[in-house]
C-alpha positions as CSV (number, residue, x, y, z in Angstrom):
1,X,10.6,4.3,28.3
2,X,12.9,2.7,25.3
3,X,11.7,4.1,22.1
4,X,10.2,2.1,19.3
5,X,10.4,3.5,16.0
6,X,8.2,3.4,13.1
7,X,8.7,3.8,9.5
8,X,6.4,4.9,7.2
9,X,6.4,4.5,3.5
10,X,4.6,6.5,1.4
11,X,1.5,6.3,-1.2
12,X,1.1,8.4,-4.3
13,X,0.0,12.3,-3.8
14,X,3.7,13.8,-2.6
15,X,5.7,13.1,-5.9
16,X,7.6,15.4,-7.6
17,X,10.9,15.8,-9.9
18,X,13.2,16.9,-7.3
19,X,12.3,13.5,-4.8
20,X,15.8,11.8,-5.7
21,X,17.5,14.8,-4.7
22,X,18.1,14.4,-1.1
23,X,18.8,10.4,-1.5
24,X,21.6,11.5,-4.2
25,X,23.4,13.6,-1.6
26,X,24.4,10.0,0.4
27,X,27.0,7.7,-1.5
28,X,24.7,4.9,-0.4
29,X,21.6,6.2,-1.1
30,X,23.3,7.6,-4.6
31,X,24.5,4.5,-5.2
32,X,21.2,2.4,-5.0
33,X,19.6,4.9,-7.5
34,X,22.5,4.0,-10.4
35,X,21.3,0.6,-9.2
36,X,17.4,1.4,-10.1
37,X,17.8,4.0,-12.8
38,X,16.8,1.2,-15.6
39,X,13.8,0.4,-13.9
40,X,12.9,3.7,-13.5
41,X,10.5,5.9,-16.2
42,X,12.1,9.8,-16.7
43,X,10.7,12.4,-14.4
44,X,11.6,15.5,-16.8
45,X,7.6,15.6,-17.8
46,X,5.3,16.9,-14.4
47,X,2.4,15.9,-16.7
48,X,3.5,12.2,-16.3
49,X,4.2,11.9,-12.8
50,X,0.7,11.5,-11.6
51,X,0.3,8.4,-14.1
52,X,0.3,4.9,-12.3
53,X,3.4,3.5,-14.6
54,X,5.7,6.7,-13.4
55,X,4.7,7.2,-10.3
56,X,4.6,4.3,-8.2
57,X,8.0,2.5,-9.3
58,X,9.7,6.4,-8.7
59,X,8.0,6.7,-5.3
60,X,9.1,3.3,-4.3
61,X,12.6,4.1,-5.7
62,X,12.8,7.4,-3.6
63,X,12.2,5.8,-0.6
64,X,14.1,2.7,-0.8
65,X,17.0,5.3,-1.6
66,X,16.4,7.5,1.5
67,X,16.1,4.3,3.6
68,X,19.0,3.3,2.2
69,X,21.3,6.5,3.2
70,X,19.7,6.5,6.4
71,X,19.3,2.7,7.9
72,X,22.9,2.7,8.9
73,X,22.5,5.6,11.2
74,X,19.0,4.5,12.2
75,X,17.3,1.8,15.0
76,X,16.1,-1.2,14.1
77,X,12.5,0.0,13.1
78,X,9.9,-2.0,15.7
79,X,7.3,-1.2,12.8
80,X,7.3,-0.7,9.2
81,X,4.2,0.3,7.5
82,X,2.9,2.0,4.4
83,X,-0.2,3.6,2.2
84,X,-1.3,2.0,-0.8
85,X,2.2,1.3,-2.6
86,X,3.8,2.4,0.2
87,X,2.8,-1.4,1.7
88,X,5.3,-3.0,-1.4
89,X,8.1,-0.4,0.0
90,X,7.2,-1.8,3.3
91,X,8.3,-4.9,3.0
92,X,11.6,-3.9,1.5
93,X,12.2,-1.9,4.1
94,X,11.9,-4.7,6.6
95,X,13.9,-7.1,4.8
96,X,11.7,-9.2,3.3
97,X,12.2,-7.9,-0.6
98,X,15.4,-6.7,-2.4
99,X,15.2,-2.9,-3.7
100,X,15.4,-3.7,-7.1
101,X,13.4,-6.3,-7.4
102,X,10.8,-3.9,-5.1
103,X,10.9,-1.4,-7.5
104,X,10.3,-4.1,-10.6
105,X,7.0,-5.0,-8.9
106,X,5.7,-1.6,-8.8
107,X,6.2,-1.4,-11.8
108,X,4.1,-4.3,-12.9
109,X,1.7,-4.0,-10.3
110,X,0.9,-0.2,-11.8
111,X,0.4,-2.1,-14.8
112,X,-1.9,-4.5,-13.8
113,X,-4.3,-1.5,-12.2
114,X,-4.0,0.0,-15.3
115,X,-5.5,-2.9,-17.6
116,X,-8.6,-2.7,-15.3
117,X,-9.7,0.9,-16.5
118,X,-11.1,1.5,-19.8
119,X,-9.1,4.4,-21.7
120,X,-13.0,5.6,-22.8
121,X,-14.2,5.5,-19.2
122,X,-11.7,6.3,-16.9
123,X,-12.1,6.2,-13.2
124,X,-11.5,8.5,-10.6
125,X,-10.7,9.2,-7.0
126,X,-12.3,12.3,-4.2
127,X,-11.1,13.0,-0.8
128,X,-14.1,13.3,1.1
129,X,-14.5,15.3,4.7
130,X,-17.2,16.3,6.6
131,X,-19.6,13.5,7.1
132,X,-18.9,9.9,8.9
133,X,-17.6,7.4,6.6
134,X,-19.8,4.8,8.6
135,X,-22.8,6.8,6.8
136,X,-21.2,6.6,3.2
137,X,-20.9,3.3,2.1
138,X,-24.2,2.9,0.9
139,X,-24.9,6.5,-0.3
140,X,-21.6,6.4,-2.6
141,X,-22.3,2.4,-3.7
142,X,-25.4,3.5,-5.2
143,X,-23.6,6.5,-7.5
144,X,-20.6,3.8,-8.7
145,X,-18.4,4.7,-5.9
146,X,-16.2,2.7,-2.9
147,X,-14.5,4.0,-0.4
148,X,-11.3,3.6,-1.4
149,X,-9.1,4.2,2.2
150,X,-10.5,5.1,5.7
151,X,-8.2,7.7,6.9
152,X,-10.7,9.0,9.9
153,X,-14.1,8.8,11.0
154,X,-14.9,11.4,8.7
155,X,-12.2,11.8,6.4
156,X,-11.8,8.9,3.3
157,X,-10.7,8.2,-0.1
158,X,-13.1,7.4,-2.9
159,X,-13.5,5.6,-6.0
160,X,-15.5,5.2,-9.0
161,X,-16.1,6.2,-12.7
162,X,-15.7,9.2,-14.0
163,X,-19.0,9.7,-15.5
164,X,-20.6,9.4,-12.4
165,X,-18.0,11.6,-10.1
166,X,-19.9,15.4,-10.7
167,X,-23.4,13.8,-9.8
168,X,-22.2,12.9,-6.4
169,X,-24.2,14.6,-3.9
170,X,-23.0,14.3,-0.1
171,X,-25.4,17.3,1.8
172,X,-22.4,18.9,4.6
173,X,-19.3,17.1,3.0
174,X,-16.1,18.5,1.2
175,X,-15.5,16.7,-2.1
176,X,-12.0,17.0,-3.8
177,X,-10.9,15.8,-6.6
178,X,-7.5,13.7,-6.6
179,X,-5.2,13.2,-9.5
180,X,-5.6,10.2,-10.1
181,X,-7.3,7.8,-13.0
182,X,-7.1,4.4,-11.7
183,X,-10.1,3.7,-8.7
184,X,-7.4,1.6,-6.7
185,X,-8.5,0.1,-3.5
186,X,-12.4,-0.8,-4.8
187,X,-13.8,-3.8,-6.8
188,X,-13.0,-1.9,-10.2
189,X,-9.6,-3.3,-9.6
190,X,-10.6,-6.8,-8.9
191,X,-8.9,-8.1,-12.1
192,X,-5.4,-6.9,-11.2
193,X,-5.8,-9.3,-7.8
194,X,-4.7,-12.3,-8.9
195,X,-2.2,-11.4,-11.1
196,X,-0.7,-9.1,-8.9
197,X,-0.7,-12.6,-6.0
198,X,0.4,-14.6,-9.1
199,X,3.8,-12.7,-9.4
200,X,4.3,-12.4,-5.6
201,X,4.3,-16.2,-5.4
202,X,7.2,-16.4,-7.7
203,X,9.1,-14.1,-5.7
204,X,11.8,-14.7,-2.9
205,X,11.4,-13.1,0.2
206,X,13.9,-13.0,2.9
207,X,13.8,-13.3,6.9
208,X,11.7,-9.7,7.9
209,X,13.6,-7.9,10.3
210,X,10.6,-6.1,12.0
211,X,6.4,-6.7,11.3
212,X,5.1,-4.6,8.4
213,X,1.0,-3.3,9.3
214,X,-1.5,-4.7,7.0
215,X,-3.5,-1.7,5.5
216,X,-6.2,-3.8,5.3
217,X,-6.7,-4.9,8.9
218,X,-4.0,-3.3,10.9
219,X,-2.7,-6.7,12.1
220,X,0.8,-6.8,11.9
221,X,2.6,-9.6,9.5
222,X,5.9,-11.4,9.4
223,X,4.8,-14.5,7.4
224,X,5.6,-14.5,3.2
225,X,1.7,-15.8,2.4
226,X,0.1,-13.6,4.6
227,X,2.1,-11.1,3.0
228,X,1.3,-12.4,-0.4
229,X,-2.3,-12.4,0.4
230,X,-2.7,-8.5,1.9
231,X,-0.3,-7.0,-1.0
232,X,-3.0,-8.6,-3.6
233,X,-6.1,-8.1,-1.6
234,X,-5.3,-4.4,-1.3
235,X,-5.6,-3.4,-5.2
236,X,-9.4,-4.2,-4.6
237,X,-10.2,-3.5,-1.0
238,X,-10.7,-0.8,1.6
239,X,-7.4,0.3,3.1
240,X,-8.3,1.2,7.0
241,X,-5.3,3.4,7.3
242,X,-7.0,5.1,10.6
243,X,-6.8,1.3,12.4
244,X,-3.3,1.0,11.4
245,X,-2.7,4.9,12.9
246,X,-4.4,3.4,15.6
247,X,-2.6,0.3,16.1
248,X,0.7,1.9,16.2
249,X,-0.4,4.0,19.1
250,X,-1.3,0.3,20.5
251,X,2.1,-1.1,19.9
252,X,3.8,2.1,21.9
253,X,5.4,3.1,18.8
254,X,7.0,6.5,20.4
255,X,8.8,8.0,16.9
256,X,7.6,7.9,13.7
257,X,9.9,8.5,10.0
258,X,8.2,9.2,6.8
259,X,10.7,8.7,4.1
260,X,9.4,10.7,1.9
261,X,8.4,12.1,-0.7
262,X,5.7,14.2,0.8
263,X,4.9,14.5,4.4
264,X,1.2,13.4,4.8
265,X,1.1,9.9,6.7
266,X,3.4,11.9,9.4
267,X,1.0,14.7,9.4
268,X,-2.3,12.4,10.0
269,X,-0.1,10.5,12.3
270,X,0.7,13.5,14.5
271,X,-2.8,15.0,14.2
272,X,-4.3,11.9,15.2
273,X,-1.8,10.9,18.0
274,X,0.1,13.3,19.5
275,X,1.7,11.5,21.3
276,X,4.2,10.3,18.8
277,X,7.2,12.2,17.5
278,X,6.2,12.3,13.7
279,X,8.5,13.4,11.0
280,X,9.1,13.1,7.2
281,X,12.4,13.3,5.7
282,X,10.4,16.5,3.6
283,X,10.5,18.3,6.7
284,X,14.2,18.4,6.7
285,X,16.9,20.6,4.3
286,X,19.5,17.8,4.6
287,X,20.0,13.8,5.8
288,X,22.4,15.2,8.3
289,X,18.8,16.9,10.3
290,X,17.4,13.9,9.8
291,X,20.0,11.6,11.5
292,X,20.1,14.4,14.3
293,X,16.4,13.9,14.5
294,X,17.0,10.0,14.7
295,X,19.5,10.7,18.0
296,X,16.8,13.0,19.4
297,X,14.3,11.0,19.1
């Protein structure tokens, strides 16, 4: 069977100081981070990288840049798809956005989630396990909280205030907090929607060299307004990322890249379907094991 490969971008959860490093070690990749440095906030503070504004334009940065070393050495992806932010890198990765203009939009759009929180009641986000998310929706609605992102049937991302996160009480589940203080993903985010759409429309995209997955439906998309429309939906609405796990199984996606940083959409990937070679370029010491990967696989 000819192998299809997929290519998964990243949310926020795996960033950390040293995520340029391995993209610096290319000349391309090195080069397209001199390219994005002035759009990108310092890294020297770990208390800062967990904030919205640093975070999401760096993670989008360190992917584009691994993507960049690699994509000369790589197939043509059949798939592109990617968590949370990771959906903006998405589209860059398929063609559809330049880089730098990517990593500009992350940058705004962590803006816009930020002017929907109140500094004096902030929001935050819990990993829940243990119980069917089916089951939760109403429970968590009445104490403030959405699900946020499906990531099994009983394993999901939540949502809300703050002030109502310690009097959540789910009998037989395992609640972590994230670190996180913007509820993205839920209706406390509905004011950064059109915005967000707003600046998309202004933006040029070019002809997408493979379908990037919808987080929101798992249907694949190849058209600028559909794109448009999921990118801006998203900030307020349930990401399914087990249906898009799902739906690359469907498509007979056989490898599977995570470019990093952080290895966690290959890990669910893997657990889920085992049937798919999944790796993240974390799992390797150098882009050389990666591209060796890449002619394995």
């Amino acid at each position: 069977m000819r192998s299809r490969l997929l290519i998964l971008c990243p949310g926020q959860g795996g960033q950390h100081a040293g995520m340029y490093d391995m993209a610096r070690s290319d000349p391309h990749g090195a080069a397209l981070l001199a390219q994005l440095t002035p759009l990108l906030p310092e890294l020297s503070d770990p208390a800062s990288l967990f904030g919205n504004r640093t975070a999401q334009p760096a993670i989008v940065a360190s992917s584009l840049a691994v993507w960049e070393a690699l994509r000369r050495d790589c197939p043509p992806p059949a798939l592109v798809a990617g968590y949370s932010v990771g959906e903006l890198t998405a589209y860059s990765v398929a063609g559809a956005l330049p880089p730098e203009r990517t990593v500009a939009l992350a940058g705004q759009r962590a803006e816009f989630m930020d002017a929907c929180v109140d500094p004096h009641h902030p929001h935050a986000m819990l990993a829940i396990s243990g119980r069917r998310v089916d089951t939760l929706r109403h429970i968590l609605a009445e104490q403030g909280f959405h699900i946020a992102i499906e990531t099994g049937e009983d394993t999901c991302i939540a949502g809300g205030p703050t002030a109502y996160a310690a009097a959540i009480v789910l009998p037989g589940a395992r609640i972590v907090p994230l670190p996180v203080a913007v509820a993205s993903h839920t209706p406390y985010l509905r004011a950064a929607v059109e915005p967000f759409a707003d600046l998309l429309r202004h933006q040029s995209f070019g002809e997408m060299q493979a379908p990037v997955l919808g987080g929101l439906d798992a249907m694949p998309v190849r058209d600028r307004n559909d794109a448009i429309d999921r990118l801006s939906r998203q900030l307020a609405e349930t990401i399914v990322w087990s249906d898009c796990m799902d739906a690359c199984a469907e498509r007979g996606i056989t490898a599977a890249l995570e470019l990093g940083p952080g290895g966690a959409l290959s890990k669910m990937l893997s657990a889920r379907h085992p049937e798919i070679d999944c790796r993240s370029v974390a799992d390797f010491r150098s882009l050389d094991g990666v591209r060796r990967w890449l002619e394995r696989a």
